[in-house]
mmCIF entry with sequence, helices, sheets and N, C-alpha, C, O atoms, coordinates in Angstrom:
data_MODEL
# 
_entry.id   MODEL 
# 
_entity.id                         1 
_entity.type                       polymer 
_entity.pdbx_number_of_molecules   1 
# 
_entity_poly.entity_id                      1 
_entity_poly.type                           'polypeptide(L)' 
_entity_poly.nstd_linkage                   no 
_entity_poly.nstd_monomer                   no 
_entity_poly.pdbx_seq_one_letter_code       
;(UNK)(UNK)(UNK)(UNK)(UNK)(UNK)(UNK)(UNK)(UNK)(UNK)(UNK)(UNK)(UNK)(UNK)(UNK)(UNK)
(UNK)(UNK)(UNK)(UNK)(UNK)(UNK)(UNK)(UNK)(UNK)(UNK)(UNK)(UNK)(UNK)(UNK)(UNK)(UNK)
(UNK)(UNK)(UNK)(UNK)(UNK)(UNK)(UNK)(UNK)(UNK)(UNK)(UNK)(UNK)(UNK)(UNK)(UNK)(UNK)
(UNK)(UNK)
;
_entity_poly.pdbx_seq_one_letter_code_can   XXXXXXXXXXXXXXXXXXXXXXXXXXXXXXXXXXXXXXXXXXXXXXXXXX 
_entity_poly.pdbx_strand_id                 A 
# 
loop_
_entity_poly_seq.entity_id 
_entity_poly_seq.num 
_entity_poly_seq.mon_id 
_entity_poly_seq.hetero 
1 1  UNK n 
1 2  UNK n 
1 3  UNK n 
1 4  UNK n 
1 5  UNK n 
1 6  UNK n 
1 7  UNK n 
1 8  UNK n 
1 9  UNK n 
1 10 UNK n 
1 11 UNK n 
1 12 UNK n 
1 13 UNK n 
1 14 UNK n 
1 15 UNK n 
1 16 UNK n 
1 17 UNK n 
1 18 UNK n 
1 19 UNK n 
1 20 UNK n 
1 21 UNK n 
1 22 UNK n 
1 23 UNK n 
1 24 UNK n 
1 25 UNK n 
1 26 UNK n 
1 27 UNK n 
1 28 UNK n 
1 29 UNK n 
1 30 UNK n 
1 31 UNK n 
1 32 UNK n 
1 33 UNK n 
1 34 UNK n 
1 35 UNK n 
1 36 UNK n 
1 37 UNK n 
1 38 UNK n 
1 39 UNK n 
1 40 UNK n 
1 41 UNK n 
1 42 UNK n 
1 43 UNK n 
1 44 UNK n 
1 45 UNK n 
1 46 UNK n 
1 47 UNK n 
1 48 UNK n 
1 49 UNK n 
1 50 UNK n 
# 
_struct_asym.id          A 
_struct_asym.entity_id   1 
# 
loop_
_struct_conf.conf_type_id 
_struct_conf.id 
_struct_conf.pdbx_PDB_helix_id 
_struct_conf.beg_label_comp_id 
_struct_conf.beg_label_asym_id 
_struct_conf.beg_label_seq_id 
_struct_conf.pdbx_beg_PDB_ins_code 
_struct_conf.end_label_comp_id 
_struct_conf.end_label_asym_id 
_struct_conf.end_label_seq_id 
_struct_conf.pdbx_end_PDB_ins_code 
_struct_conf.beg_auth_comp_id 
_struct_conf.beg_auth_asym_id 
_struct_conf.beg_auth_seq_id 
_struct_conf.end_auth_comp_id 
_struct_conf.end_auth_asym_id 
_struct_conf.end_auth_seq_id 
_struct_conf.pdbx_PDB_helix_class 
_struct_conf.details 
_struct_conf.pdbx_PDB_helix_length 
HELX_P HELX_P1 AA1 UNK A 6  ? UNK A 12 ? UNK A 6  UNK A 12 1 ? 7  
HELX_P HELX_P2 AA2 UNK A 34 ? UNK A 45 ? UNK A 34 UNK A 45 1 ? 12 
# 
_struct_conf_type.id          HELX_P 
_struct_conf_type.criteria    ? 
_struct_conf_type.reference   ? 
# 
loop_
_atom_site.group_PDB 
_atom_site.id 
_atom_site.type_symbol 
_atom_site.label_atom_id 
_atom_site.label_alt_id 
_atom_site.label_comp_id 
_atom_site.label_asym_id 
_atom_site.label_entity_id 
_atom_site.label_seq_id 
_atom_site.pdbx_PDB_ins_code 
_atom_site.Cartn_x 
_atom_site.Cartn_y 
_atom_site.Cartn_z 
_atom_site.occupancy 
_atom_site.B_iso_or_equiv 
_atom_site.pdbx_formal_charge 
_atom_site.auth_seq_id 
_atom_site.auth_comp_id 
_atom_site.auth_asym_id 
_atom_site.auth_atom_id 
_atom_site.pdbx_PDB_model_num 
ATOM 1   N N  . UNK A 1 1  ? -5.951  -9.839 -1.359  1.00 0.00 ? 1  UNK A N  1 
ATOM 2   C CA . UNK A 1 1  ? -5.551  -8.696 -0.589  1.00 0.00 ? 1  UNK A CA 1 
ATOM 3   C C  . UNK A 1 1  ? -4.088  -8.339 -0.864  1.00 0.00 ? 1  UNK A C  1 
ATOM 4   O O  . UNK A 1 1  ? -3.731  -7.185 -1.100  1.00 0.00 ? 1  UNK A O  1 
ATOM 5   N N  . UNK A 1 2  ? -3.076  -9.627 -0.813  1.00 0.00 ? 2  UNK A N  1 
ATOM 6   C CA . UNK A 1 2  ? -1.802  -9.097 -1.159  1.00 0.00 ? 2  UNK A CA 1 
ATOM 7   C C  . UNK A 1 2  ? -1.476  -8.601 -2.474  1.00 0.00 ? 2  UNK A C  1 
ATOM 8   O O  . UNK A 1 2  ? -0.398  -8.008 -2.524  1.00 0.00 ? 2  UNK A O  1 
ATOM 9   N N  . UNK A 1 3  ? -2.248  -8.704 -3.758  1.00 0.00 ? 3  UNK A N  1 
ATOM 10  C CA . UNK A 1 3  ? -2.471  -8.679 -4.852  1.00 0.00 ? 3  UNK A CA 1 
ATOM 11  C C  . UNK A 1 3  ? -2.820  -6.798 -4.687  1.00 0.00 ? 3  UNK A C  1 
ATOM 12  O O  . UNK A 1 3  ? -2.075  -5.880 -5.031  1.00 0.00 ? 3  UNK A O  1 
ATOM 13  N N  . UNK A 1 4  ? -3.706  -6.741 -4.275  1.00 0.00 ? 4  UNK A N  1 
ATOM 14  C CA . UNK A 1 4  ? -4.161  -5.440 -3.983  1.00 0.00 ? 4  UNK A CA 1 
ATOM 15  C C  . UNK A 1 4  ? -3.553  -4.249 -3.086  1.00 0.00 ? 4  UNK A C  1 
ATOM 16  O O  . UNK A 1 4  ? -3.869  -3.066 -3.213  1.00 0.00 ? 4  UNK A O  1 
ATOM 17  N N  . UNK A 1 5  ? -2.754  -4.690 -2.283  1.00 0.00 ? 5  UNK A N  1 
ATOM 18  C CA . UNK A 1 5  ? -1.635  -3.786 -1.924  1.00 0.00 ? 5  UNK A CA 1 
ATOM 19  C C  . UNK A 1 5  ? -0.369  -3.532 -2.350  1.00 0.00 ? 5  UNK A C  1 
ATOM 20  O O  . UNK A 1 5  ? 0.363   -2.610 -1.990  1.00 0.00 ? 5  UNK A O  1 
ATOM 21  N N  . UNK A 1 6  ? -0.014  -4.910 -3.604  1.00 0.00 ? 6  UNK A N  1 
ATOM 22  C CA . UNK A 1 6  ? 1.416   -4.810 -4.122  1.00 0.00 ? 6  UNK A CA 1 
ATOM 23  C C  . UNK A 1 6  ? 0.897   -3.702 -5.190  1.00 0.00 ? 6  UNK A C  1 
ATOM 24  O O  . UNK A 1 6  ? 1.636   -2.786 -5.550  1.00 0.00 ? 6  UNK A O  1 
ATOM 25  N N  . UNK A 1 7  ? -0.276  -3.837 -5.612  1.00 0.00 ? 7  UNK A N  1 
ATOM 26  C CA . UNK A 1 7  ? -0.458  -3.000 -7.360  1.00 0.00 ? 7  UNK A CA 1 
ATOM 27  C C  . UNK A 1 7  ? -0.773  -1.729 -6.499  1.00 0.00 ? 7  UNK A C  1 
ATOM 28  O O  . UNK A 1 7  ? -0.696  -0.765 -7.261  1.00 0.00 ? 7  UNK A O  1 
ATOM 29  N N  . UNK A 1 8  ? -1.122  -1.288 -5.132  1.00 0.00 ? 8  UNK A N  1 
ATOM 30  C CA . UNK A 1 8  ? -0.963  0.173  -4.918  1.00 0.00 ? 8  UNK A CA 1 
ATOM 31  C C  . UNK A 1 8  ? 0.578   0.721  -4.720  1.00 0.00 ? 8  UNK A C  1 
ATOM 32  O O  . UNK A 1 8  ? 1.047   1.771  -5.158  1.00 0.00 ? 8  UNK A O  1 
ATOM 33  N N  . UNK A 1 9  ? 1.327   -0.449 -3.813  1.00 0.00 ? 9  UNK A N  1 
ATOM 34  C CA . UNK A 1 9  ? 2.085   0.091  -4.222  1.00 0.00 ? 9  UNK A CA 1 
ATOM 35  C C  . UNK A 1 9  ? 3.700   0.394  -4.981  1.00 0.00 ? 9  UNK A C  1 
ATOM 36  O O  . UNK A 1 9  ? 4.795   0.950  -4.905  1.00 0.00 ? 9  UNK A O  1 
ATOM 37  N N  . UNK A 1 10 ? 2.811   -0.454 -5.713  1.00 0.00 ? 10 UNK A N  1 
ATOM 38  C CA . UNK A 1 10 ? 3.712   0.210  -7.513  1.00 0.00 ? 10 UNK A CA 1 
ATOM 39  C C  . UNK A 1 10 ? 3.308   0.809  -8.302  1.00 0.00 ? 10 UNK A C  1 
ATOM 40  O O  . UNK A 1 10 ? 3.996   1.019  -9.302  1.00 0.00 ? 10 UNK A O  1 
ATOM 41  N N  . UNK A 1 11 ? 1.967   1.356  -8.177  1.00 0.00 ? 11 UNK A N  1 
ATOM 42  C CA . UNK A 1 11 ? 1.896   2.706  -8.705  1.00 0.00 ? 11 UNK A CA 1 
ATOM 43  C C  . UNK A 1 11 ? 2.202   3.905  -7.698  1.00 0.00 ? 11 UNK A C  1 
ATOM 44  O O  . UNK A 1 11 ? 2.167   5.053  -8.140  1.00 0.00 ? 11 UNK A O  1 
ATOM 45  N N  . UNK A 1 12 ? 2.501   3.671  -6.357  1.00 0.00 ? 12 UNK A N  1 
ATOM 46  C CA . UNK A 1 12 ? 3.158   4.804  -5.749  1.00 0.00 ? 12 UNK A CA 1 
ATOM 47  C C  . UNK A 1 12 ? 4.532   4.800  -5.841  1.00 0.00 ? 12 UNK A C  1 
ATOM 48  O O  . UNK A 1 12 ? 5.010   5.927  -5.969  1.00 0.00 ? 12 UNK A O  1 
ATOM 49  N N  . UNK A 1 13 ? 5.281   3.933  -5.817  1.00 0.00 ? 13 UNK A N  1 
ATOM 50  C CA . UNK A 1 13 ? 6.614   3.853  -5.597  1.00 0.00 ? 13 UNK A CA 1 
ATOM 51  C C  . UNK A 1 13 ? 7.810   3.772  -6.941  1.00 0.00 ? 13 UNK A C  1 
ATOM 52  O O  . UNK A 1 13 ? 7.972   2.653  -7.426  1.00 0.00 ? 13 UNK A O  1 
ATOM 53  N N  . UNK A 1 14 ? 8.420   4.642  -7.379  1.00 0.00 ? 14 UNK A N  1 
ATOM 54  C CA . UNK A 1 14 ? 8.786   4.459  -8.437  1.00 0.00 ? 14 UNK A CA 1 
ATOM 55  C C  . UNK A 1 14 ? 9.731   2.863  -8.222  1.00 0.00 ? 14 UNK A C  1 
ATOM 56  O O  . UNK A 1 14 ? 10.069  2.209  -7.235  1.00 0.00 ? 14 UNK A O  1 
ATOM 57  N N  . UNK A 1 15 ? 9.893   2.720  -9.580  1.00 0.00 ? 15 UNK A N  1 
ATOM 58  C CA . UNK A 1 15 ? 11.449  1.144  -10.002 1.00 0.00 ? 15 UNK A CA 1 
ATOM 59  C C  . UNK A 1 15 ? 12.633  1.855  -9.414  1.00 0.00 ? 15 UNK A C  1 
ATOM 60  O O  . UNK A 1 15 ? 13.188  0.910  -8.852  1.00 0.00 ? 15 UNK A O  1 
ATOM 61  N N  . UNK A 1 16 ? 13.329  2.836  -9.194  1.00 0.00 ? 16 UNK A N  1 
ATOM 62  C CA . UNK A 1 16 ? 14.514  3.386  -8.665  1.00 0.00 ? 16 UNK A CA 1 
ATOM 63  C C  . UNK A 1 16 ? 14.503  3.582  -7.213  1.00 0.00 ? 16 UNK A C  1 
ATOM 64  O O  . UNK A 1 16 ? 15.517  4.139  -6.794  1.00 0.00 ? 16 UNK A O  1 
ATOM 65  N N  . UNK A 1 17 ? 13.367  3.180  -6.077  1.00 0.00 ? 17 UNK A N  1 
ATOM 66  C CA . UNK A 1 17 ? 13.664  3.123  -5.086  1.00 0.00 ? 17 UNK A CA 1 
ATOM 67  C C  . UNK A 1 17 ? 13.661  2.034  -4.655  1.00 0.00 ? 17 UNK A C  1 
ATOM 68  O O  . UNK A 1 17 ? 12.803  1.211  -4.974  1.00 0.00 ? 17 UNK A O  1 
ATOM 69  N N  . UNK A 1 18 ? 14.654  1.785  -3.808  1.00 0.00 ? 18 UNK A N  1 
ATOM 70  C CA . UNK A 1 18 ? 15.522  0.371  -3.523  1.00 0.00 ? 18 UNK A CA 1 
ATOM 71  C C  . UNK A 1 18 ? 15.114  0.515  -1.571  1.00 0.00 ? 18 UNK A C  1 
ATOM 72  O O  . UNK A 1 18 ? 15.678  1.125  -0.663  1.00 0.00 ? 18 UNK A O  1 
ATOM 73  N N  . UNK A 1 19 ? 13.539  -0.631 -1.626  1.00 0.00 ? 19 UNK A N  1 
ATOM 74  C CA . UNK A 1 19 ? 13.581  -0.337 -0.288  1.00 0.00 ? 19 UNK A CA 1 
ATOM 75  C C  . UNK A 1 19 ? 12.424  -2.021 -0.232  1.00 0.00 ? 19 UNK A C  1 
ATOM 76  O O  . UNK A 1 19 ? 11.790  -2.692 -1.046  1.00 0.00 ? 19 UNK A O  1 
ATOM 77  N N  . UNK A 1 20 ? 12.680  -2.044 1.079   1.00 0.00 ? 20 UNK A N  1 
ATOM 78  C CA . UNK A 1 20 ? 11.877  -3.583 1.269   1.00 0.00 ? 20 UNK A CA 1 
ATOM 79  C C  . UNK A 1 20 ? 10.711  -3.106 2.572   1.00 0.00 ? 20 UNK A C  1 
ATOM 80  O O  . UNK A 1 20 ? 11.039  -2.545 3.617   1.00 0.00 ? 20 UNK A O  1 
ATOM 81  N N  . UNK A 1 21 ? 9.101   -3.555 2.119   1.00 0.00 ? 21 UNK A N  1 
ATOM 82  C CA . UNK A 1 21 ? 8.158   -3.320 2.849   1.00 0.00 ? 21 UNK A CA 1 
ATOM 83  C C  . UNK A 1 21 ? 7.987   -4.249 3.210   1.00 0.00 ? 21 UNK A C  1 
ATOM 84  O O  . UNK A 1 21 ? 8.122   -5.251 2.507   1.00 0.00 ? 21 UNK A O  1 
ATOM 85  N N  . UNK A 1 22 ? 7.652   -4.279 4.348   1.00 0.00 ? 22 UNK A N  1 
ATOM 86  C CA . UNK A 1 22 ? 6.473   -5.307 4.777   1.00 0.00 ? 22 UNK A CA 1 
ATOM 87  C C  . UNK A 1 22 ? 5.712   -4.902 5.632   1.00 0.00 ? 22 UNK A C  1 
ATOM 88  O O  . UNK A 1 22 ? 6.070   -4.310 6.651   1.00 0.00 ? 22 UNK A O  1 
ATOM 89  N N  . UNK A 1 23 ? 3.894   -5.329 5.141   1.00 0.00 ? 23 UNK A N  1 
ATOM 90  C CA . UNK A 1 23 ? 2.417   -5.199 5.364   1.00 0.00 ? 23 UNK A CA 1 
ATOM 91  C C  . UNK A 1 23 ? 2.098   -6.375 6.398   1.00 0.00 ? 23 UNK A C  1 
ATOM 92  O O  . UNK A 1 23 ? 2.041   -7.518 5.943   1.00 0.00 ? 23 UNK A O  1 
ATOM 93  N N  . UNK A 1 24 ? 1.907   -6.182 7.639   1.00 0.00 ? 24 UNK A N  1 
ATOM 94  C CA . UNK A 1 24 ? 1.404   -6.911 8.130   1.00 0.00 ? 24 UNK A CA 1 
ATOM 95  C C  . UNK A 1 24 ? -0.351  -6.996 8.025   1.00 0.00 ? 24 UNK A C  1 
ATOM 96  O O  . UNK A 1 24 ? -0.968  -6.007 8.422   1.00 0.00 ? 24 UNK A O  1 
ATOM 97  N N  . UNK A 1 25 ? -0.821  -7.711 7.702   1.00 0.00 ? 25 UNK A N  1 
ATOM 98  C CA . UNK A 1 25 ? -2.408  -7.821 7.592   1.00 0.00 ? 25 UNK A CA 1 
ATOM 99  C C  . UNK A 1 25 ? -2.680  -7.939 8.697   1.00 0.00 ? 25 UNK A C  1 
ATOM 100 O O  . UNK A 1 25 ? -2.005  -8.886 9.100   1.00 0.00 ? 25 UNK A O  1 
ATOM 101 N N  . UNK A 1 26 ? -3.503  -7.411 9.790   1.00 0.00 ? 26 UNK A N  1 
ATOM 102 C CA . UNK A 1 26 ? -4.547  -8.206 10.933  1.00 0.00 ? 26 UNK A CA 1 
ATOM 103 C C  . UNK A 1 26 ? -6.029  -8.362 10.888  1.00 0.00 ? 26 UNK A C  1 
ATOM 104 O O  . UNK A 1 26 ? -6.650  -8.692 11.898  1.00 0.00 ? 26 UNK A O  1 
ATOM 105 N N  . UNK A 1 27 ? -6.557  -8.156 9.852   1.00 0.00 ? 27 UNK A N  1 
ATOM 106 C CA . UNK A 1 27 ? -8.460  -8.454 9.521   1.00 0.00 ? 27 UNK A CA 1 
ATOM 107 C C  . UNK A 1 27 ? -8.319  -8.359 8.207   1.00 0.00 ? 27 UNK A C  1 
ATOM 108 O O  . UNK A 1 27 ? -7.483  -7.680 7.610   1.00 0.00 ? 27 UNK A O  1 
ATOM 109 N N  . UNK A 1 28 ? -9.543  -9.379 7.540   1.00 0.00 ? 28 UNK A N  1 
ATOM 110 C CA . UNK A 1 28 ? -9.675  -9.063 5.963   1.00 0.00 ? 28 UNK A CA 1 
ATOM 111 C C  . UNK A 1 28 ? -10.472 -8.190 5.678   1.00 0.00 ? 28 UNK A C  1 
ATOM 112 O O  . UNK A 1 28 ? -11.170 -7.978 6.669   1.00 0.00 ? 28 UNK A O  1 
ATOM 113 N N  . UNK A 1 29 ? -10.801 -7.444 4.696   1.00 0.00 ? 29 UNK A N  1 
ATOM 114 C CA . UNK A 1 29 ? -11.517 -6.132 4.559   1.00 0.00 ? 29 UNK A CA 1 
ATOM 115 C C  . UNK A 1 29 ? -12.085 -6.467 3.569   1.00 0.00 ? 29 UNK A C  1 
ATOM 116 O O  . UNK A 1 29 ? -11.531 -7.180 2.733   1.00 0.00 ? 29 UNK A O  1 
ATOM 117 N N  . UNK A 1 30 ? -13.868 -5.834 3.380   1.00 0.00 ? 30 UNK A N  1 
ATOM 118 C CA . UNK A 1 30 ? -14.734 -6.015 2.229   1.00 0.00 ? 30 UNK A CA 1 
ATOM 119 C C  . UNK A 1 30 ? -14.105 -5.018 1.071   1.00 0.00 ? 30 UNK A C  1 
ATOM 120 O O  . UNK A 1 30 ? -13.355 -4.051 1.207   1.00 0.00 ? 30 UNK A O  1 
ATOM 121 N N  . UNK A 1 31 ? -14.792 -5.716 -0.349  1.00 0.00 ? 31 UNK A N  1 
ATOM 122 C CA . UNK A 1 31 ? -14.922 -4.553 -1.543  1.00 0.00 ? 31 UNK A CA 1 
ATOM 123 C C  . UNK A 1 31 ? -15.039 -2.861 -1.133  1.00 0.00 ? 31 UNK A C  1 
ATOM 124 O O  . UNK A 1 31 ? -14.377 -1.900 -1.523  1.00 0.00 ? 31 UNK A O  1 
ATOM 125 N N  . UNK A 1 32 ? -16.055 -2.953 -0.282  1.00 0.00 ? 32 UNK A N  1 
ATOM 126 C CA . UNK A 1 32 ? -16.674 -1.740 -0.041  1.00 0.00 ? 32 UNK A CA 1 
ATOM 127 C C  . UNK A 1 32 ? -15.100 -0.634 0.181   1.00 0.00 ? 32 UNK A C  1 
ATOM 128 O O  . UNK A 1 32 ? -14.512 0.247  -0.446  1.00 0.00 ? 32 UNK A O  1 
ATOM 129 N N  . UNK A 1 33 ? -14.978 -1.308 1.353   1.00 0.00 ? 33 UNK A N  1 
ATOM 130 C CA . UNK A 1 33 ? -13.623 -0.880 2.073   1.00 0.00 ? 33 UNK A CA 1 
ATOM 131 C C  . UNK A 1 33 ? -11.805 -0.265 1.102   1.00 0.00 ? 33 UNK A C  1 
ATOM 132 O O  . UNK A 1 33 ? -10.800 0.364  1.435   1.00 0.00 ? 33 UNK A O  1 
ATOM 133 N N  . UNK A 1 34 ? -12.325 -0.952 -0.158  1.00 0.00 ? 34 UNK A N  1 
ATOM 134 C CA . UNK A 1 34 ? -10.925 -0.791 -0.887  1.00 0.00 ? 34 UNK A CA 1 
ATOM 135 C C  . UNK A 1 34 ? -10.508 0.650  -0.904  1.00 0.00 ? 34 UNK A C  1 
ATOM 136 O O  . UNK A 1 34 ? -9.361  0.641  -0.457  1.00 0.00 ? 34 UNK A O  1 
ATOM 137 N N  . UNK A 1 35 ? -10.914 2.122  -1.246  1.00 0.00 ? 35 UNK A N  1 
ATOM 138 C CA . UNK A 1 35 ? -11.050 3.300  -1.211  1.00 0.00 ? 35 UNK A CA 1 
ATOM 139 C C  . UNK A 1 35 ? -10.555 3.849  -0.366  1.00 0.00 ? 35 UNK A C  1 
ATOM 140 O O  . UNK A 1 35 ? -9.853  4.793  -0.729  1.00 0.00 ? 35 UNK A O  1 
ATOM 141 N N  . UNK A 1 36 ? -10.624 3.623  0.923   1.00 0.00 ? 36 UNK A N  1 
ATOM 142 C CA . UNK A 1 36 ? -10.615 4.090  2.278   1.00 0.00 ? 36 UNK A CA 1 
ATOM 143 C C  . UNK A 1 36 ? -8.878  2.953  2.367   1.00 0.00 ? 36 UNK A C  1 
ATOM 144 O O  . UNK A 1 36 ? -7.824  3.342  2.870   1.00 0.00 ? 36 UNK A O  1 
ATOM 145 N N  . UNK A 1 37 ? -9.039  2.036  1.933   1.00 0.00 ? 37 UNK A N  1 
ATOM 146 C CA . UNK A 1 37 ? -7.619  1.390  2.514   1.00 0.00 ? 37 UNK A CA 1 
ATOM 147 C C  . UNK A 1 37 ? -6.704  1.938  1.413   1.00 0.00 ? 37 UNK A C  1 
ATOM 148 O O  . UNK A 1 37 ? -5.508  1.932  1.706   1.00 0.00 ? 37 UNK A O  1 
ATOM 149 N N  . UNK A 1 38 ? -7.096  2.502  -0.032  1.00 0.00 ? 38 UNK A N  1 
ATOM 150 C CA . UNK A 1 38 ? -5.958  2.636  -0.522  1.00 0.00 ? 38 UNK A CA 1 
ATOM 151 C C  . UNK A 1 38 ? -5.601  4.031  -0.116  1.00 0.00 ? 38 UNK A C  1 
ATOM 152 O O  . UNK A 1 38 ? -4.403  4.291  -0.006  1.00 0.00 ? 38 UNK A O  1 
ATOM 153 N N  . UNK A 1 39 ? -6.517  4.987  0.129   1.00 0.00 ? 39 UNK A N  1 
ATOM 154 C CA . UNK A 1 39 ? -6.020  6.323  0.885   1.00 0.00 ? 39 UNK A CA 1 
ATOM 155 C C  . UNK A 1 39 ? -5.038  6.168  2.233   1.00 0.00 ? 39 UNK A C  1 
ATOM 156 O O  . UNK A 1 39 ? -4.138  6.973  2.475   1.00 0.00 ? 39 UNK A O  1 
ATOM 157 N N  . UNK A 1 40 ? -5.271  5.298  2.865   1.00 0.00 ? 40 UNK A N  1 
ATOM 158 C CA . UNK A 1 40 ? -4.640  4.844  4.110   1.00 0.00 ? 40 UNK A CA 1 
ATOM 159 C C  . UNK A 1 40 ? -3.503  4.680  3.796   1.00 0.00 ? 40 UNK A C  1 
ATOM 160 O O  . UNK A 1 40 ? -2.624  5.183  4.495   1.00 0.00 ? 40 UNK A O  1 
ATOM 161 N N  . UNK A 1 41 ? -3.125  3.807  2.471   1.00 0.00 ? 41 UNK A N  1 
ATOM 162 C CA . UNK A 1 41 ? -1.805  3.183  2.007   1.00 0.00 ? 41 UNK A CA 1 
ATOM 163 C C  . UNK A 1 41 ? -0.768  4.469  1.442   1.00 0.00 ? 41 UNK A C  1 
ATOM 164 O O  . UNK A 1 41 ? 0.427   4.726  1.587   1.00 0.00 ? 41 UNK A O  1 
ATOM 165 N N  . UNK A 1 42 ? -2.018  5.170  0.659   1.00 0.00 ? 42 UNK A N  1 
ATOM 166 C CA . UNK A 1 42 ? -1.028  6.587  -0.118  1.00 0.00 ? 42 UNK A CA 1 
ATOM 167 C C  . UNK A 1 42 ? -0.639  7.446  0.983   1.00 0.00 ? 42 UNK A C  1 
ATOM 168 O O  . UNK A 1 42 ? 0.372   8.085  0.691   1.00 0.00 ? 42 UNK A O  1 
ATOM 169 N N  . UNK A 1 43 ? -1.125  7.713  2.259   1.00 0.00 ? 43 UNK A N  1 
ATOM 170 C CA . UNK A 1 43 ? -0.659  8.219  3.170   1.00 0.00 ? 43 UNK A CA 1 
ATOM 171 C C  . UNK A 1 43 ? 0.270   7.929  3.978   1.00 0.00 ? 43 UNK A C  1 
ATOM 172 O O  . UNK A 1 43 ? 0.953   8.803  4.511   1.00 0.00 ? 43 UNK A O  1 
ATOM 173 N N  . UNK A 1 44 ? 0.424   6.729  4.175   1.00 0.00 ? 44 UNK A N  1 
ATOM 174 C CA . UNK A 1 44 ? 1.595   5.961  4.683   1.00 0.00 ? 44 UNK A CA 1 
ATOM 175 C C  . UNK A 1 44 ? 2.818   6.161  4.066   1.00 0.00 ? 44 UNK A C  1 
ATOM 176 O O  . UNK A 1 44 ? 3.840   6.349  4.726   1.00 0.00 ? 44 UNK A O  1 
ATOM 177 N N  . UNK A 1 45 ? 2.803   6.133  2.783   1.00 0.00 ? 45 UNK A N  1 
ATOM 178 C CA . UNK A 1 45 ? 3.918   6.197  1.467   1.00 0.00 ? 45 UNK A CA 1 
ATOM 179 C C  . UNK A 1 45 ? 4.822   7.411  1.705   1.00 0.00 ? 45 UNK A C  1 
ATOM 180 O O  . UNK A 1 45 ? 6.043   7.413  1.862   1.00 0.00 ? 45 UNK A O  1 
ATOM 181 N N  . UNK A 1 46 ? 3.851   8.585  1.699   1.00 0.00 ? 46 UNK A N  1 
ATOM 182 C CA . UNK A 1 46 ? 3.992   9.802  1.935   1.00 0.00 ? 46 UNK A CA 1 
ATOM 183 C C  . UNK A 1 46 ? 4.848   10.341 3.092   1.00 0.00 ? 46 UNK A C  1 
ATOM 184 O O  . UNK A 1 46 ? 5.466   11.404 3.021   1.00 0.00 ? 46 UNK A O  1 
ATOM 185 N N  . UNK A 1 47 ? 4.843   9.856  3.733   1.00 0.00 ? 47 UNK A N  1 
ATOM 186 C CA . UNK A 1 47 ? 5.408   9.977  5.290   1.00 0.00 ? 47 UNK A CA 1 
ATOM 187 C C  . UNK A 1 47 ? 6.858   9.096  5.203   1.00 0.00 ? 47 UNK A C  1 
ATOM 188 O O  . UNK A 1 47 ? 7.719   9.593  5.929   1.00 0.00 ? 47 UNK A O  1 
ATOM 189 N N  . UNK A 1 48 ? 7.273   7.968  4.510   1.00 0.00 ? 48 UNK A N  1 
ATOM 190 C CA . UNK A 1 48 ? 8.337   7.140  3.992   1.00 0.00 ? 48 UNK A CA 1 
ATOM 191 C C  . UNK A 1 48 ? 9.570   8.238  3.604   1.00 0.00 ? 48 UNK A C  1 
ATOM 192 O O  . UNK A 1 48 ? 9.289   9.067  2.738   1.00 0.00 ? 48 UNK A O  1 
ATOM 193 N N  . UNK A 1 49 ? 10.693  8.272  4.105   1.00 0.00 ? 49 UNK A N  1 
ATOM 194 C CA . UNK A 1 49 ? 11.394  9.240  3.671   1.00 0.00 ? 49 UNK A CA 1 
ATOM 195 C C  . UNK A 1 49 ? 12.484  8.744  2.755   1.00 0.00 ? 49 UNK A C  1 
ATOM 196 O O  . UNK A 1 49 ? 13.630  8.381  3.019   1.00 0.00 ? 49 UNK A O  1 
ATOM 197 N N  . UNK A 1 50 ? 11.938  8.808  1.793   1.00 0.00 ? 50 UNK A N  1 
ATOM 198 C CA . UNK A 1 50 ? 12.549  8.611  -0.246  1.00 0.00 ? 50 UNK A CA 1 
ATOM 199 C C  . UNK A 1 50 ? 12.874  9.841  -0.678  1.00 0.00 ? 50 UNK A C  1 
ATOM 200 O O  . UNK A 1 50 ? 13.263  10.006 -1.834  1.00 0.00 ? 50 UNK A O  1 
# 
């Protein structure tokens, strides 16, 4: 899972922004589910003021 949220987001976030996240997890989520969580994640990003 942490594997799978660092590679979303570094393809959202360019190398020139200088900022520290942290993902709190509270449930693990199936395969099925990946789609729906990475839309969740690109929306979050979006709203980040970079």
């Amino acid at each position: 899972m942490r594997r799978f949220l660092r590679e979303i987001l570094k393809k959202q976030l360019s190398n020139s922004v200088s900022l520290d996240i942290v993902i709190r997890i509270h449930k693990s989520f199936y395969k099925a589910n990946i789609r729906q969580i990475e839309v969740e994640i690109k929306n979050l990003i979006k709203g980040l003021p970079i």
